[in-house]
ZAVO-172925 format. One line per field, with one value per residue (C-alpha): z, y, x negated; residue number from 0. Coordinates in Angstrom, 1 decimal. Example, Ala and Ser with C-alpha at 12.3 -4.5 7.8 and 13.67 -1.06 7.14 Angstrom:
2
up 7.8,7.1 .
north -4.5,-1.1 .
east -12.3,-13.7 .
nr 0,1 .
END
This chain:
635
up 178.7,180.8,182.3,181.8,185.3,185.2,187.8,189.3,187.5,184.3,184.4,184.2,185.3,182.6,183.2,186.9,187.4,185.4,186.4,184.4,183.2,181.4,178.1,176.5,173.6,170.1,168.5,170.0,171.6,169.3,170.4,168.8,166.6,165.1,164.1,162.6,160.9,159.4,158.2,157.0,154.6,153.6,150.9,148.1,146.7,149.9,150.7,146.9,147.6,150.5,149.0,146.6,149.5,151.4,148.1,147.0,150.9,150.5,147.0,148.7,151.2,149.6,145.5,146.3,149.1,146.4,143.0,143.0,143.3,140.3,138.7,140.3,143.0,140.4,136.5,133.6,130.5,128.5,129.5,129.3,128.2,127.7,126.9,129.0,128.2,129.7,129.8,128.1,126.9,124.3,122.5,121.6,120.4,123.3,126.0,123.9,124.4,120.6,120.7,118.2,117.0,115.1,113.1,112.7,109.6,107.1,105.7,101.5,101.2,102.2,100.0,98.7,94.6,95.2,97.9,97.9,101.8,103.8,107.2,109.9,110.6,113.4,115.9,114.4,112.7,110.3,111.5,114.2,112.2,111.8,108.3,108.2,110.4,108.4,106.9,105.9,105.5,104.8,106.7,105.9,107.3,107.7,109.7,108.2,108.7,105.6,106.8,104.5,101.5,98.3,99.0,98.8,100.8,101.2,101.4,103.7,104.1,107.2,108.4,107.7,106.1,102.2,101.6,102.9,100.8,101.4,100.5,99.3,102.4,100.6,97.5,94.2,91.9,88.5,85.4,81.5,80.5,83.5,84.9,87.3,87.3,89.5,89.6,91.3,92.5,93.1,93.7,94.8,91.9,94.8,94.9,92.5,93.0,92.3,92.3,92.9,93.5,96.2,97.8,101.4,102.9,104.9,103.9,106.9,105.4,102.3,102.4,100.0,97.7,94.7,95.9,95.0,90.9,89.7,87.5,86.8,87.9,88.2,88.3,87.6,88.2,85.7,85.5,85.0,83.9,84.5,83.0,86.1,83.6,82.3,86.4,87.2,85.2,84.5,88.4,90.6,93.5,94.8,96.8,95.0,96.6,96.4,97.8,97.6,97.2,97.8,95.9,99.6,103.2,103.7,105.7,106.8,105.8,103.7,100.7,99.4,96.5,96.8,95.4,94.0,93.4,92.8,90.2,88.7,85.9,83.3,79.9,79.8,81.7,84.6,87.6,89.0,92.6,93.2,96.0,97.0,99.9,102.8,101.0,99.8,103.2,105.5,103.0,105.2,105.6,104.2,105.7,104.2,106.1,108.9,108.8,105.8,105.3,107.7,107.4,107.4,105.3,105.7,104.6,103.2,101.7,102.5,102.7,105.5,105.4,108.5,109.3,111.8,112.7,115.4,116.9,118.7,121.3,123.6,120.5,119.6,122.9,123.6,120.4,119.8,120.6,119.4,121.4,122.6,125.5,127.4,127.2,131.4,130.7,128.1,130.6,132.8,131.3,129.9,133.6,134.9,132.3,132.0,129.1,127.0,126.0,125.0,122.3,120.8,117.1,113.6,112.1,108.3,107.5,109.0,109.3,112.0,114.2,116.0,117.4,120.9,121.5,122.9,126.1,126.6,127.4,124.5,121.0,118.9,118.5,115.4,115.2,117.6,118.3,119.8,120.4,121.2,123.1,121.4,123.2,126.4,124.8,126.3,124.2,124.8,123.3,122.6,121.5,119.1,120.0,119.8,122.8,124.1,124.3,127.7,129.3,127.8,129.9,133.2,132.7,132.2,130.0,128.4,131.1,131.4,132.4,133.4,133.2,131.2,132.6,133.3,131.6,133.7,133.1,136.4,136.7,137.1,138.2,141.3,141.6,141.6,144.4,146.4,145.6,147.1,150.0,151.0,150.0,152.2,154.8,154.6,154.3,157.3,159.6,158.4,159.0,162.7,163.4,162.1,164.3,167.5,166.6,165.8,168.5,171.3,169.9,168.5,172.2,174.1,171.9,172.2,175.5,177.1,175.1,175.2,174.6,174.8,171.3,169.7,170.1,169.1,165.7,164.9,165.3,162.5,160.3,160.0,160.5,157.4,155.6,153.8,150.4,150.2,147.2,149.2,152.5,150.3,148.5,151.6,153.6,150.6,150.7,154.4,155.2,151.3,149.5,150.6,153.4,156.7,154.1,153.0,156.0,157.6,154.9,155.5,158.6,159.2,158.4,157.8,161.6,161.0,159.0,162.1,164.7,163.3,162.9,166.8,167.8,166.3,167.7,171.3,171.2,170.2,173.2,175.8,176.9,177.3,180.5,181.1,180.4,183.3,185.4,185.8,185.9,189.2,190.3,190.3,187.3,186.1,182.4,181.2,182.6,180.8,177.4,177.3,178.8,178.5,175.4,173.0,173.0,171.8,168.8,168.1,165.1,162.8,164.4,163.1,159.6,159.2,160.0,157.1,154.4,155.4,153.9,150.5,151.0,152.4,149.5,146.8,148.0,148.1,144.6,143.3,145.7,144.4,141.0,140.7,142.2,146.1,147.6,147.5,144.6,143.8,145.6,149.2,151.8,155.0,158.1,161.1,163.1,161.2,158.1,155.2,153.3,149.7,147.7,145.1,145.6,143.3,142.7,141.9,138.9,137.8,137.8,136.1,133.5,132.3,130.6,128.5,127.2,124.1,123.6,123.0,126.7,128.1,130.1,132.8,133.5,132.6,135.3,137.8,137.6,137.3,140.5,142.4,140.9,142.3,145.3,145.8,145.0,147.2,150.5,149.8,149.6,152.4,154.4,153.7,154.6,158.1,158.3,158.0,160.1,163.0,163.3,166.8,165.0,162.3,165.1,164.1,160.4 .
north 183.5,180.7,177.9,174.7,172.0,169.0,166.3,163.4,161.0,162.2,160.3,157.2,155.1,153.3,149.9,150.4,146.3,146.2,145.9,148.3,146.9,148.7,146.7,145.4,146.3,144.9,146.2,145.4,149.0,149.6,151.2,154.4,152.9,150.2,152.6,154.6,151.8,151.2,154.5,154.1,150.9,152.9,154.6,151.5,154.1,155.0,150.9,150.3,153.6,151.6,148.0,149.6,151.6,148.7,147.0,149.7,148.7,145.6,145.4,147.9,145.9,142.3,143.3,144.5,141.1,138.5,140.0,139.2,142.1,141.7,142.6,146.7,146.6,146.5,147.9,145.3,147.2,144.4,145.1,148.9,150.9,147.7,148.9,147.2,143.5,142.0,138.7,138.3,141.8,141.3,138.9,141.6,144.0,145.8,146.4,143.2,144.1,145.9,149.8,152.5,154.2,157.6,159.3,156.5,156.8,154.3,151.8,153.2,149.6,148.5,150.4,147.5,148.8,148.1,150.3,152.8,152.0,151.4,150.8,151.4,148.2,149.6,148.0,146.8,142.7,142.7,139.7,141.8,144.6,145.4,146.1,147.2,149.9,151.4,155.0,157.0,160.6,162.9,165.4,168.1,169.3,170.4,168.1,166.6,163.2,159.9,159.7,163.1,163.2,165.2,168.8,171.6,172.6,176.3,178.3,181.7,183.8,185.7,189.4,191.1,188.3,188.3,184.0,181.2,177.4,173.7,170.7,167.1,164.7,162.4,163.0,161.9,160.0,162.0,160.2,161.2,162.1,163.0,165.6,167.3,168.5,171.2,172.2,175.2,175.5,179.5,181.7,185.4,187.3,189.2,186.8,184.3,180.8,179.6,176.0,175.1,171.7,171.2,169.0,169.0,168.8,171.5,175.2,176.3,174.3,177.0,180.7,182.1,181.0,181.4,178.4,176.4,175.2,177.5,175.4,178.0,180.6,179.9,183.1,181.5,178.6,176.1,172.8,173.8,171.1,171.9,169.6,169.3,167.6,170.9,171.4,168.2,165.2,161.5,159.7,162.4,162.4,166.0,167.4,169.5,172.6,175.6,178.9,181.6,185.0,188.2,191.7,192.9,192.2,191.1,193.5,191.0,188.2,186.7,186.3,182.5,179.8,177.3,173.4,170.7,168.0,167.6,165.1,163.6,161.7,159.8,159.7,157.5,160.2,157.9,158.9,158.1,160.4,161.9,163.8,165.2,165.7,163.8,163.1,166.8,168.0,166.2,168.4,169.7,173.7,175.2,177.8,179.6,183.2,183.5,186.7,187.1,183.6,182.2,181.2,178.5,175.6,174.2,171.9,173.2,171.3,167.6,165.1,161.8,159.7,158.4,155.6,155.1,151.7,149.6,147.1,143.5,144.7,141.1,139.0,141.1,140.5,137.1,135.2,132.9,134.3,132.9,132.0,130.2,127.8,125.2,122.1,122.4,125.0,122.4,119.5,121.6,122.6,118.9,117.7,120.1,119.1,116.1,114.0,117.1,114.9,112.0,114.9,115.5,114.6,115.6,119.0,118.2,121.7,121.2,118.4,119.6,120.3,118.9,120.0,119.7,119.5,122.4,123.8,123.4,125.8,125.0,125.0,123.7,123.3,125.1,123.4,122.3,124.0,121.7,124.1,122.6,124.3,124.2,122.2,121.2,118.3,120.0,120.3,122.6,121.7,124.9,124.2,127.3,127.2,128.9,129.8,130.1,133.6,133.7,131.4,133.7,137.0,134.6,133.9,130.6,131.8,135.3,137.1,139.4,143.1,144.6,148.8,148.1,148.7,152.0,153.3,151.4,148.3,147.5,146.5,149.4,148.0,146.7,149.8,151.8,149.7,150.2,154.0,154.0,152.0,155.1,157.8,156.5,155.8,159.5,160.8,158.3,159.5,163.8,163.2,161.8,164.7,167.5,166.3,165.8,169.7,170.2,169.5,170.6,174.0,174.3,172.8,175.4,178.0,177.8,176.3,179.5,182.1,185.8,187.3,183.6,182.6,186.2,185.9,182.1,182.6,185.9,183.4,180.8,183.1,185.0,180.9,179.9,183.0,182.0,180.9,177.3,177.0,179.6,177.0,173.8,175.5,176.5,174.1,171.8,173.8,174.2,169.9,169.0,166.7,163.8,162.2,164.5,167.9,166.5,165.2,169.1,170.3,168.3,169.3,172.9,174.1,171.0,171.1,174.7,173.2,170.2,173.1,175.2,172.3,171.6,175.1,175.6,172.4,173.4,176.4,174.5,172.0,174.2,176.2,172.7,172.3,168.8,171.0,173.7,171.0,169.1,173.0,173.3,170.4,171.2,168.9,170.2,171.8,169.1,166.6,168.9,168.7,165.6,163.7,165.9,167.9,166.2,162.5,164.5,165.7,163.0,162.1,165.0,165.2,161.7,162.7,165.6,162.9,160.7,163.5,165.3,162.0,162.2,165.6,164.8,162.1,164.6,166.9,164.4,163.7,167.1,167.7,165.1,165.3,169.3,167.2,168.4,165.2,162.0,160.2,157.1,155.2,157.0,155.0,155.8,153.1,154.1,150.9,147.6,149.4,150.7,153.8,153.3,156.6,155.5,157.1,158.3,161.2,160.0,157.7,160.5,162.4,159.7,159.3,162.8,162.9,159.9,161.6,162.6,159.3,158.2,155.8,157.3,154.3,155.5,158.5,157.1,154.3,156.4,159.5,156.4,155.0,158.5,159.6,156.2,156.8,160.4,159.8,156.6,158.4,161.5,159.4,157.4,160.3,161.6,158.3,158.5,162.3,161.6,158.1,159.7,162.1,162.0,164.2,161.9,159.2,156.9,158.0 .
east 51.1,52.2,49.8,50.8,50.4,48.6,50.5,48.2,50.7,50.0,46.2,45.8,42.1,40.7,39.1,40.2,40.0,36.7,33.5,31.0,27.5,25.3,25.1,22.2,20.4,20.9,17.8,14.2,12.2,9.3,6.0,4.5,2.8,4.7,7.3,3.5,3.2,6.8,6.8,3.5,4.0,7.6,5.4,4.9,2.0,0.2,0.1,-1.5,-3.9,-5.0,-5.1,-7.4,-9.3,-10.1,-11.2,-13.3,-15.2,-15.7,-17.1,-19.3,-20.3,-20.5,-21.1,-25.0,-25.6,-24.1,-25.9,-29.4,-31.7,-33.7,-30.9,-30.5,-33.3,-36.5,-37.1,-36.4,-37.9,-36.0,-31.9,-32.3,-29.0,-27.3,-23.2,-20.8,-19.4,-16.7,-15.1,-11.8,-11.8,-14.6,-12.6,-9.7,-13.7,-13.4,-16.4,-17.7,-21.6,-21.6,-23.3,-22.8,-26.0,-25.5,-28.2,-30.8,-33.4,-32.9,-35.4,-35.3,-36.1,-32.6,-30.4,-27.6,-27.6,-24.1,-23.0,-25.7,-26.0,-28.7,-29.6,-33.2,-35.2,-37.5,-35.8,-33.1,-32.2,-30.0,-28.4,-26.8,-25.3,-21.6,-21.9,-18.1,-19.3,-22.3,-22.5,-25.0,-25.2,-28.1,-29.5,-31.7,-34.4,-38.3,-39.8,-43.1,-42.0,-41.7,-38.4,-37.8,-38.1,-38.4,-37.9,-40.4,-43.9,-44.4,-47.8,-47.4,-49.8,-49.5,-49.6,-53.0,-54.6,-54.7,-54.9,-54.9,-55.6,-54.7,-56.7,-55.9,-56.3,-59.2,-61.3,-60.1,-63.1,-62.2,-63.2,-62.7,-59.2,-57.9,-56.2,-54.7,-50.6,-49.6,-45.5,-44.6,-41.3,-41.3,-44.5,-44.6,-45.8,-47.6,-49.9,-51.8,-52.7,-56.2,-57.1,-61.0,-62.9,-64.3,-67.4,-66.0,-63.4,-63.4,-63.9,-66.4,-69.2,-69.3,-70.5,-68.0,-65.4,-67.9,-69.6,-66.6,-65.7,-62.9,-60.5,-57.9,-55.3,-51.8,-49.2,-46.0,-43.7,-43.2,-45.8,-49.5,-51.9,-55.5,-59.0,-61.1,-63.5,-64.7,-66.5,-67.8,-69.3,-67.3,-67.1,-67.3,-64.9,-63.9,-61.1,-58.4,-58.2,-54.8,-55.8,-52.7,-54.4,-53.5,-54.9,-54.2,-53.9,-49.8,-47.9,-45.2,-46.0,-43.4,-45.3,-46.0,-46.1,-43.8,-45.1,-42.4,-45.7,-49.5,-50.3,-53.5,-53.2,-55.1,-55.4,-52.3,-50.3,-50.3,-50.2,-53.5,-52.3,-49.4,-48.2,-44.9,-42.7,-44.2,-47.7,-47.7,-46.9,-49.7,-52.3,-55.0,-55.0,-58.7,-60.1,-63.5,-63.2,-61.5,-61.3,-59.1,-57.6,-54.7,-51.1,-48.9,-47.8,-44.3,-42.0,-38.4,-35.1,-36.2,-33.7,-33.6,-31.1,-29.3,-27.2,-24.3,-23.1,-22.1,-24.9,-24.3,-26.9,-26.8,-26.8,-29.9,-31.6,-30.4,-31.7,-33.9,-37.4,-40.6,-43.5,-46.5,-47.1,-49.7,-48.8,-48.9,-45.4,-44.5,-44.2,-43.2,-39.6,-39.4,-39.6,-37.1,-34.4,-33.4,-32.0,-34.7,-36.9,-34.5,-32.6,-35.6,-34.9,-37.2,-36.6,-35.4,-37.2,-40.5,-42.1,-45.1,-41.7,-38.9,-35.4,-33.7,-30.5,-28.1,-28.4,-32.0,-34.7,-36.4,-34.6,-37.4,-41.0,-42.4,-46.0,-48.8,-52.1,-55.0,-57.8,-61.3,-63.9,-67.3,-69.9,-68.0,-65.8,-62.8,-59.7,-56.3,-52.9,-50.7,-47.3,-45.4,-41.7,-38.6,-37.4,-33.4,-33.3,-31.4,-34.2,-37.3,-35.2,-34.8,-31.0,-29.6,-26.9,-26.1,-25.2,-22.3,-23.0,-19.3,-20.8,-23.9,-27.2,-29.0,-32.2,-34.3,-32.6,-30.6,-27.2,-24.8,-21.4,-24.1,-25.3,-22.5,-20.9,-24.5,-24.1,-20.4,-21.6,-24.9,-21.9,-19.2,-21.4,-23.1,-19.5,-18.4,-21.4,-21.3,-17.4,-17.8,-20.4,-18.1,-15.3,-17.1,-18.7,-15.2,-13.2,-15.1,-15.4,-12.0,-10.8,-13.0,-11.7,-7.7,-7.5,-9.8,-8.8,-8.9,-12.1,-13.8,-11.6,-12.4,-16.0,-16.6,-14.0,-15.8,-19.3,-17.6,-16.6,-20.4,-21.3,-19.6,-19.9,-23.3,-23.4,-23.6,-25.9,-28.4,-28.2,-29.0,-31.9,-33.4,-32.3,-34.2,-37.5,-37.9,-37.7,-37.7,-35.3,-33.6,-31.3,-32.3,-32.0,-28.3,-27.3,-28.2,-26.0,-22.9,-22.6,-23.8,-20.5,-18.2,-17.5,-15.5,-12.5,-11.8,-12.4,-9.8,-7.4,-8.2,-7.6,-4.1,-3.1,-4.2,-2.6,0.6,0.6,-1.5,2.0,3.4,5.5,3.4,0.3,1.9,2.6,-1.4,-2.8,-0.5,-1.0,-4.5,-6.3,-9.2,-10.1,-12.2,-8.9,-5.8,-8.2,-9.0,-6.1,-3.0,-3.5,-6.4,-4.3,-1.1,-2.8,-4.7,-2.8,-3.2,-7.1,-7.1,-5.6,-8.0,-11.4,-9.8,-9.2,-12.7,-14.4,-13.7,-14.2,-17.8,-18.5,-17.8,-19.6,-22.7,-21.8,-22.4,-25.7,-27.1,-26.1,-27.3,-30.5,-30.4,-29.3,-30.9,-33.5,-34.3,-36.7,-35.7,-34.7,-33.3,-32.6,-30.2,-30.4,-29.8,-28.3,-30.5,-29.6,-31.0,-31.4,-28.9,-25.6,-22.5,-24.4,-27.7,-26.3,-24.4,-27.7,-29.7,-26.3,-26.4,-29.3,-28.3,-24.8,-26.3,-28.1,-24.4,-24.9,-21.4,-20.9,-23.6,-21.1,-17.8,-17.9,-19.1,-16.7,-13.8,-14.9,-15.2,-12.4,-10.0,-12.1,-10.5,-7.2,-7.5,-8.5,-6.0,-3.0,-4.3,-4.6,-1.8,0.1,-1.5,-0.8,3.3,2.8,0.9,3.7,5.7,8.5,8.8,9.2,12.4,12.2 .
nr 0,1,2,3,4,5,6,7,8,9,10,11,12,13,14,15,16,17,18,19,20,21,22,23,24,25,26,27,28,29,30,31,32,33,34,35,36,37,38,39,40,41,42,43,44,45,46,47,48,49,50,51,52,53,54,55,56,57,58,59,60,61,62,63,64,65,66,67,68,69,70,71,72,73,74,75,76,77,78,79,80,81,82,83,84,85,86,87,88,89,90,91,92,93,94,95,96,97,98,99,100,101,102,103,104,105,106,107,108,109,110,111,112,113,114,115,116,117,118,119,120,121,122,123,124,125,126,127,128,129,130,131,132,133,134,135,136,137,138,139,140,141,142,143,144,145,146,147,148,149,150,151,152,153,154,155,156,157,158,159,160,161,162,163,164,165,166,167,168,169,170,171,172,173,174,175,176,177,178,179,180,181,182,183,184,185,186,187,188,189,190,191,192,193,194,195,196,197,198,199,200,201,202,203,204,205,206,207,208,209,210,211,212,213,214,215,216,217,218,219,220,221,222,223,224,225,226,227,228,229,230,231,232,233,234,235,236,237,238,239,240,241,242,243,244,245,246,247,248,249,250,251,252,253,254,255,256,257,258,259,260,261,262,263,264,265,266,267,268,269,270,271,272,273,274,275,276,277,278,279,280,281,282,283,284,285,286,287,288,289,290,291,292,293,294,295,296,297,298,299,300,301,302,303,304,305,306,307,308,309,310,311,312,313,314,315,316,317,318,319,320,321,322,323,324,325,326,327,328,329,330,331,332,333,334,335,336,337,338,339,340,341,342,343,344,345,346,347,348,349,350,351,352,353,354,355,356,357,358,359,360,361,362,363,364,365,366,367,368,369,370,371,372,373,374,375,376,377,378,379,380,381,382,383,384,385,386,387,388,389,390,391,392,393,394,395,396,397,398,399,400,401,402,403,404,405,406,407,408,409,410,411,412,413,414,415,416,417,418,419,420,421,422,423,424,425,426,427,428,429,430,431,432,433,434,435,436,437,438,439,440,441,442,443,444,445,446,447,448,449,450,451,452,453,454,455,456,457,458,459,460,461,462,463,464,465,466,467,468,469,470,471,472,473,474,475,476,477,478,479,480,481,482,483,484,485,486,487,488,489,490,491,492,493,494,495,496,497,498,499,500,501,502,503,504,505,506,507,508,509,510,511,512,513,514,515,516,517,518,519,520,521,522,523,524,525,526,527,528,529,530,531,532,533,534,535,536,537,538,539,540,541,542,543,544,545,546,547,548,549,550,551,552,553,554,555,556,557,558,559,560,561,562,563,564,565,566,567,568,569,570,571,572,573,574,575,576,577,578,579,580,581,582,583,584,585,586,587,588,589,590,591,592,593,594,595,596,597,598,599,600,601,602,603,604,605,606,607,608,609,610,611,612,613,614,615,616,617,618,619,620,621,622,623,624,625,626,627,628,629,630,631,632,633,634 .
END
């Protein structure tokens, strides 16, 4: 193949005439971490995550210093389980301070002829019920309560014994005519019924049944109407006694008269007494030998009726309320409000009274007391009034409570933000402990190597080899409960995941030729850690502090929640800040035991507000994570 010549005339010099600059640049140098931060604020959702992060952190901080403490820091028996009522909201019925109550007894008394329905009155107004809401239902059950009813009471006679008797619960004055009606549901035809009269009311006070009036023998079921009039003369008051008797001992125990009601009645056939149900059920058990008599006398197949139904709750609490003051409190409230005593007008409906007008303390005066002291001349002016329900609780208007209150009556969306503000601040200070731990170790480790890295990872892997739930159990018994025993916990092995991180970045930059370089040039250890090697992975030791706080937090949560972290009423002070023992985990705790009281609110907010917090401070760190990245420098 031929080779082809190049002659000097064939080139030619570009810009020969020219002079060559170096030209400047159009687009303005940026630092590390401005270009961090464009690529950081790239991500729309990271930059909300964090919005919401830093929120979360100030409502920590500011929420519990704004809200007065009354309101989380002490017990108010009067706002307990309060549901959550927000402004806005409540007027489209939702979160609008109204409860549903399942399963409450009825008052019999209430029962609309209409509807059939009817609703509980033990603490309960009827003013405040949603009556679109109500149901009833009826539940069945033994319980020896009035609020069942109907239903049967059974006699047993238990094993090895061969009766046992009950007795009316007050003696019955029996005159001419009357008598006494027994109806038994079921009896055993084992077994016979006897019914005697009886002085006492107890059976110990007699030697033998004998010693008792015998009025007859009942051996089947059906309505039996014995003459107690053929044992005692006109006037006399005796108990009724029912003594199931065996021919033998039982040999399991399952034999047993069953009762539907007692009855006496008069001459009329009016019932004089009668007892079934709950009246027949609170009969007294008779005992004459001990030896021979014992069982058991239950209730079977009685019916309560229960009510569910929504309740205004803050309309309840925040009414009008009735009370009594000096006439020192009187014009006391009179001087504090002005223009009060110039609305005061007659009250058309009672003349002894008069009426303010709105927005007062006091909405009207009911009557006037004057109480004189015998003897001294001294006299006392009480005043009966009707107090604005807001002012009687110590609030100047109804007050809105966003999460409801807790079972001791404190503000929750306060204390959930004072939780947040001990768990982040736990999570913060476990965090910076297991990263110092961390690094050092994880720096030793790579950076000396050899047998000095086998030997310390072999140490962390027996190290965090223990079962947690062991550690925190004994960690709890040997120093007890509360901040030092968590705190102990958090970080006896949190410090292995940041060490491992540290060591595999180490041995990524520790080969460096920049590393090489200040070795041979004669730099000491503690220098090539800490100056050449630790700065360049900074950014994903950085990332790993950030995402180990959630971490941290939720694991506070569930300690404390299983009930090895924190309780109320601890406190714990590290300089000028004060560690109260209410965290995340500690209203969960408390919120639990109120699920199937129907208060969900005392869990819902909570696992809501961990839940944002999580999700928060994982895209967050993730968002650092990519920004902090030199080889996504430029991105």
């Amino acid at each position: 193949m031929s080779q082809k010549e190049y002659t000097k005339d064939m080139f030619v010099l570009v810009q020969e005439n020219e002079r060559l600059l170096d030209k400047k640049l159009k687009t303005k140098q940026l630092t590390y971490f401005q270009d961090a931060m464009i690529r950081f604020t790239k991500n729309k959702y990271n930059v909300i995550a964090t919005v919401i992060l830093v929120i979360f952190i100030l409502l920590s901080i500011f929420v519990p210093i704004i809200t007065p403490r009354n309101l989380f820091a002490q017990t108010n028996s009067s706002l307990t389980t309060l549901p959550p009522r927000i402004p806005l909201l409540e007027n489209l019925g939702i979160l609008n301070g109204t409860k549903q109550f399942k399963n409450q007894p009825i008052d019999y008394t209430t029962v609309d002829p209409v509807t059939g329905l009817g609703y509980p009155t033990i603490g309960f107004q009827a003013d405040y019920f949603l009556f679109d809401t109500l149901t009833n239902q009826d539940v069945i059950g033994t319980d020896r309560s009035p609020q069942f009813r109907g239903g049967t009471n059974e006699l047993f006679v238990d094993t090895e014994r061969s009766a046992y008797a009950i007795v009316t619960p007050v003696a019955i004055s029996f005159l001419t005519g009357h008598t006494i009606e027994v109806d038994v549901n079921e009896i055993d035809p084992a077994g016979v019924l006897k019914v005697y009269l009886s002085a006492l009311s107890v059976g110990s006070g007699y030697a033998s049944w004998d010693d008792l009036a015998l009025l007859g023998t009942i051996t089947e079921a059906g309505v039996h109407v014995l003459d107690p009039m053929t044992a005692i003369a006109n006037g006399v008051a005796r108990y009724v006694v029912f003594k199931y008797e065996l021919p033998a001992p039982s040999t399991d125990g399952s034999e047993y008269v069953s009762f539907n009601s007692i009855a006496v009645k008069n001459a009329a056939d009016v019932n004089v007494n009668f007892y079934d149900g709950y009246p027949l059920a609170m009969f007294a058990l008779y005992n004459v030998d001990s030896l021979t008599e014992n069982g058991r006398f239950v209730r079977k197949n009685a019916v309560m009726t229960t009510a569910n139904f929504r309740y205004n709750v803050y309309e309840a609490l925040f009414a009008d309320q009735r009370s009594t003051i000096g006439d020192a409190d009187y014009d006391r409230i009179l001087q504090e409000n002005e223009g009060m005593e110039d609305s005061i007008v007659p009250d058309p409906d009672n003349p002894d009274g008069w009426l303010f007008g709105e927005g007062f303390p006091i909405v009207s005066v009911v009557s006037v007391e004057i109480i004189s002291l015998p003897g001294t001349g001294i006299t006392a002016t009480n005043y009966v009034v009707m107090l604005d329900g807001s002012y009687a609780l110590g609030f100047e208007t109804t007050p809105y409570f966003l999460f409801g209150t807790n079972v001791f009556g404190q503000d929750l969306f306060t204390l959930i933000w004072l939780g947040l503000r001990t768990s982040l601040l736990l999570g913060f200070m476990a965090a910076c402990v297991n990263i110092f731990v961390g690094i050092i170790w994880g720096a030793t480790s790579a950076y000396y190597g050899g047998q000095v890295d086998i030997m310390m990872e072999r140490f962390t892997d027996i190290w965090g080899s223990f079962p947690q739930i062991t550690m925190i159990a004994i960690i709890t018994v040997l120093i007890g409960p509360g901040f030092t025993a968590l705190f102990i916990f958090m970080v006896y092995d949190g410090w292995i995941g940041a060490a491992k991180v540290t060591r595999s970045q180490f041995y990524r930059y520790k080969g460096r030729e920049y590393v090489l370089a200040a070795r041979t040039l004669g730099a000491s250890d503690s220098r090539i850690i800490f100056k050449h090697i630790l700065p360049n992975a900074l950014g994903t030791i950085i990332t790993r502090v950030v995402l180990s706080i959630p971490s941290v937090i939720f694991l506070e949560v569930n300690l404390s929640y299983l009930g090895f972290g924190i309780g109320n009423g601890q406190a714990f002070r590290i300089g000028p800040i004060t560690l109260t023992g209410t965290s995340i985990g500690v209203i969960l705790n408390d919120g639990q035991q109120q699920i199937f009281a129907g208060n969900l609110w005392l869990v819902i907010f909570p696992t809501i507000i961990v839940s944002i917090l999580m999700i928060t401070f994982n895209m967050f760190g993730n968002a650092l994570r990519d920004a902090l990245n030199p080889q996504l420098r430029g991105s």
